[in-house]
C-alpha positions, 0 to 999 in steps of 0.5 A, spaced: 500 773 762 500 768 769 500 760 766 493 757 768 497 751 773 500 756 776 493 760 779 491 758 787 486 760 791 487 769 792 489 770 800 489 778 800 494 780 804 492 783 811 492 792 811 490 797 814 486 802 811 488 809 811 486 811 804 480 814 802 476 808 801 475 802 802 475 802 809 477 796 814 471 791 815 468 790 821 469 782 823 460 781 824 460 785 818 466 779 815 461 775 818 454 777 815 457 776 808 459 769 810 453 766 811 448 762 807 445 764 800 439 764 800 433 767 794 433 774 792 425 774 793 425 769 798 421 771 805 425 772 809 430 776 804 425 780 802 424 782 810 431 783 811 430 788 805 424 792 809 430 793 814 434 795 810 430 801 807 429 803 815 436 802 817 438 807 811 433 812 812 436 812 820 442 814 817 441 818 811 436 822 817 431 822 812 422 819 813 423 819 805 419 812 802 424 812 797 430 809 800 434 803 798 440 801 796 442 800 789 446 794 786 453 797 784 458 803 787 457 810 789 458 812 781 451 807 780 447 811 785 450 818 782 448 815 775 442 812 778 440 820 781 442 823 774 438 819 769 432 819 773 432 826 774 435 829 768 431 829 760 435 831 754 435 839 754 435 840 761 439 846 765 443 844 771 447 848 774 453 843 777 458 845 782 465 842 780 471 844 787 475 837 785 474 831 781 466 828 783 464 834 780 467 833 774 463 826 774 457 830 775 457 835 768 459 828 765 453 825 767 449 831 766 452 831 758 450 823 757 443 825 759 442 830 754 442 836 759 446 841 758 451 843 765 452 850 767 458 850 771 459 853 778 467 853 780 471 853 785 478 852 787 481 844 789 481 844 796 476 850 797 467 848 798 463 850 794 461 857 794 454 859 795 454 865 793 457 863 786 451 858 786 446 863 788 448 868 781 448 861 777 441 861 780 440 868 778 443 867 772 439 861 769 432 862 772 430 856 768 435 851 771 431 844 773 436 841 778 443 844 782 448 838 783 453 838 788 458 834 792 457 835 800 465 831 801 469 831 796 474 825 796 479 828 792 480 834 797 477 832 803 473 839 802 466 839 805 461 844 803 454 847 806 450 842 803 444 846 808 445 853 804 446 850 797 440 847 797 436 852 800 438 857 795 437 851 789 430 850 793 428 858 793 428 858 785 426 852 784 431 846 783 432 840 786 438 838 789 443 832 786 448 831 792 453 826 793 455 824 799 459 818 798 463 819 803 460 823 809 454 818 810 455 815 817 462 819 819 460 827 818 452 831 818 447 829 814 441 830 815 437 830 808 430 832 810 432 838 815 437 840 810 431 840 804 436 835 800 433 831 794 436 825 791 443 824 795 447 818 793 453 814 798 457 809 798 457 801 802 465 801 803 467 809 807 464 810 812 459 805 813 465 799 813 461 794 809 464 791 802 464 795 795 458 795 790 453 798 793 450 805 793 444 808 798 440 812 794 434 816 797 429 821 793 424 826 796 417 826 794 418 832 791 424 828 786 420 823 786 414 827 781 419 829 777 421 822 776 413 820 774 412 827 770 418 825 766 417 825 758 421 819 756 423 814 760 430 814 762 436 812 757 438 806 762 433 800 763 437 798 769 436 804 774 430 806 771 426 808 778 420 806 775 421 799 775 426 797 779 422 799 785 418 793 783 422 790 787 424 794 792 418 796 794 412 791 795 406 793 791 399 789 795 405 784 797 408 781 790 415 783 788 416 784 781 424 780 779 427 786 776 434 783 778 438 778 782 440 782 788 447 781 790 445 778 796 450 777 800 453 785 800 446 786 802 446 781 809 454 785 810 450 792 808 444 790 814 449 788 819 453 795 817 448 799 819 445 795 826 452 797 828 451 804 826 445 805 829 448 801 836 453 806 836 448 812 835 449 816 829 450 823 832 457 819 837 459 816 830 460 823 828 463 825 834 468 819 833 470 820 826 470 828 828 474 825 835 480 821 830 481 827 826 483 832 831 488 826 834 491 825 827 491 833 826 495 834 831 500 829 830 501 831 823 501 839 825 507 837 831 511 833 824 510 840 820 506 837 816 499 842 813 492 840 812 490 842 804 482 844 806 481 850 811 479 849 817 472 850 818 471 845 811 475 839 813 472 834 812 474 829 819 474 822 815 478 824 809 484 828 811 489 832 804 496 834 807 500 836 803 507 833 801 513 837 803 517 840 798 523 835 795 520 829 798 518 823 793 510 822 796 510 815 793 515 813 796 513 814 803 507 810 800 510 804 798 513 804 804 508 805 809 505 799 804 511 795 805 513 796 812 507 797 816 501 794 811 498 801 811 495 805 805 494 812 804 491 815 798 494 819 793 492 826 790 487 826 785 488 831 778 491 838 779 493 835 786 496 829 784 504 828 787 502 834 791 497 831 797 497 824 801 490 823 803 489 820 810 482 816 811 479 815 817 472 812 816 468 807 820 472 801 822 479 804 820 477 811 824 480 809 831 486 810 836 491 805 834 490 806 827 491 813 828 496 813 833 501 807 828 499 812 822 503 817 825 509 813 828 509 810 820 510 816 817 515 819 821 519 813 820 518 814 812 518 821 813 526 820 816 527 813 812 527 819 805 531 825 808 525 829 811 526 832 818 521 830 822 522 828 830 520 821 831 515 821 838 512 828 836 506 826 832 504 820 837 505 825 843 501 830 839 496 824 838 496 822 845 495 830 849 488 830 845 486 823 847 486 825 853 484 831 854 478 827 851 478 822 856 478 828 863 472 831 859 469 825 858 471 823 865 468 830 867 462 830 864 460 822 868 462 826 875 457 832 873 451 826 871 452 823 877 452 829 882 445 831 877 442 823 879 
């Protein structure tokens, strides 16, 4: 225990984050929390707040009225999803390839429902045919959950097919998409998605502690034709939306809302839809073919196929004999770079490799790669230093000359 006349103000050392969140923080949006607390039904919060559901609605790609942040992290949001949409004695089939679908079933069970579990392998997406026998299976399932990018592997699933075949039987869908919003495809109306929750602090670059969370018309009848009410006073739909939306002009106090994560949370997403959703998705999937190609040229192998990678949250496996946490503590040590460990099954066995929002760019990935290969040959791993970077560097500018192409070609059309 640390003497109490030895604690100073905490200044947290200065990293780059590479794992698999949080991520690095952009500087408006560490300037955004800065700014003065004001009250939490005060005019001009509960303006900003009307933006906000605006800007997550951009984001999500979605027109649904329901669309707020919930005060808490992603794991909030899920419960939020889970208590509001499950009673005690309902079936829902979820969809477990790695740790967040476990946390699924967990929800699913402390509601009183009862899971029927739909597995596939760590590292592999889910498998929509497995899910369409489920369906058959159990005729009476009331929900289909799933997780869109599972952190722990890196693996994406087709969320669009899975929540069609949910929908042809008549189950709503609980997707997770902790880390896919803002750096991968979402489009929750296109794709007929029904309660998807997210994460403030992955791609999205804004501080931890706050879950987006948007709910379809559909969900949102199943939540008003509920039998009892829900096992959680805090998340309970009902009455926190008597804060979150203004009925005649009047907000009821439900909870005194972390005001300032929510003024970082708004800059966040200005700076998402500045950019434009769709080039954010191409600059995460854009980093990702860089760093996949250093990787590659050190001898390294991705853990997820190629057609279900996620780009912002890369699974490479580790090379026989070498100690992974090792190369960890010295990436942290010498270069203030963290990487993610492996989950599970999988732990000892991966390294994770984030790219998302603010960290997901050229010098991160290009000092990513010269750190691991200075780790790689620091522990005995054979590994020609310059490789990776130079791997890095011939994507980029291919990049560069299409782009350069294409600014040709517009002009000559002008």
């Amino acid at each position: 225990m640390t003497s109490p006349a030895k604690i100073r103000s905490f200044h947290p050392p200065q990293r780059i984050l590479m794992g698999p969140g949080p991520s690095d923080m952009h500087p408006r949006v560490q300037n955004a929390l800065g700014q003065p607390v004001i009250g939490h039904l005060d005019p001009a919060f509960v303006g900003m707040m009307e933006e906000l559901k605006d800007l997550l609605r951009y984001a999500f790609q979605t027109k649904n009225s329901l669309t707020f942040p919930v005060s808490g992290p992603g794991s909030v949001g899920m419960e939020t999803c889970f208590v509001n949409l499950v009673e005690p004695g309902d079936k829902v089939i979820v969809c477990r390839n790695g740790v967040f679908g476990g946390r699924m079933i967990e929800n699913v069970e402390r509601c009183g429902g009862t899971p029927v579990v739909v597995e596939d392998a760590w590292g592999e997406p889910v498998d929509p045919n497995k899910l369409e026998d489920a369906l058959r299976a159990h005729p009476d399932a009331k929900v289909v959950a799933f997780v869109h990018a599972e952190t722990s592997t890196g693996a994406q699933s087709d969320a669009r097919a899975l929540a069609g075949l949910a929908r042809q039987r008549g189950a709503l869908t609980i997707v997770d998409a902790v880390t896919s919003l803002g750096g991968s495809p979402l489009a929750v109306d296109a794709w007929g998605l029904d309660a998807v929750y997210s994460g403030s602090q992955k791609c999205l670059s804004c501080t931890p502690g706050l879950s987006p969370v948007t709910f379809s018309e559909r969900a949102v009848e199943r939540v008003k034709a509920r039998k009892k009410k829900g096992q959680s006073w805090f998340m309970d739909l009902s009455l926190v939306l008597e804060y979150w939306n203004a009925h005649g002009g009047k907000r009821t106090y439900h909870h005194t809302a972390p005001i300032n994560a929510l003024y970082g949370l708004h800059e966040a997403l200005v700076m998402l839809r500045e950019e434009g959703i769709e080039d954010s998705w191409r600059r995460h999937r854009r980093h990702h073919l860089a760093l996949k190609a250093g990787l590659e040229a050190m001898g390294l192998k991705l853990l997820v196929r190629e057609d279900a990678r996620l780009p912002q949250l890369n699974a490479v496996h580790v090379p026989a004999g070498i100690d992974e946490l090792a190369v960890r503590q010295a990436l942290l040590g010498d270069f203030n770079l963290e990487i993610g460990a492996g989950l599970g099954p999988l732990a000892g066995r991966i390294w994770r490799f984030g790219l998302m929002g603010h960290s997901c760019k050229t010098e991160n990935v290009m000092l990513c790669l010269s750190a691991l290969g200075t780790a790689l040959v620091d522990v005995g791993h054979p590994v020609e230093l310059g490789h990776g970077e130079a791997a890095a560097h011939d994507i980029y500018a291919a990049h560069h000359a299409e782009e350069a192409r294409a600014r040709v070609a517009k002009l000559k059309r002008a």
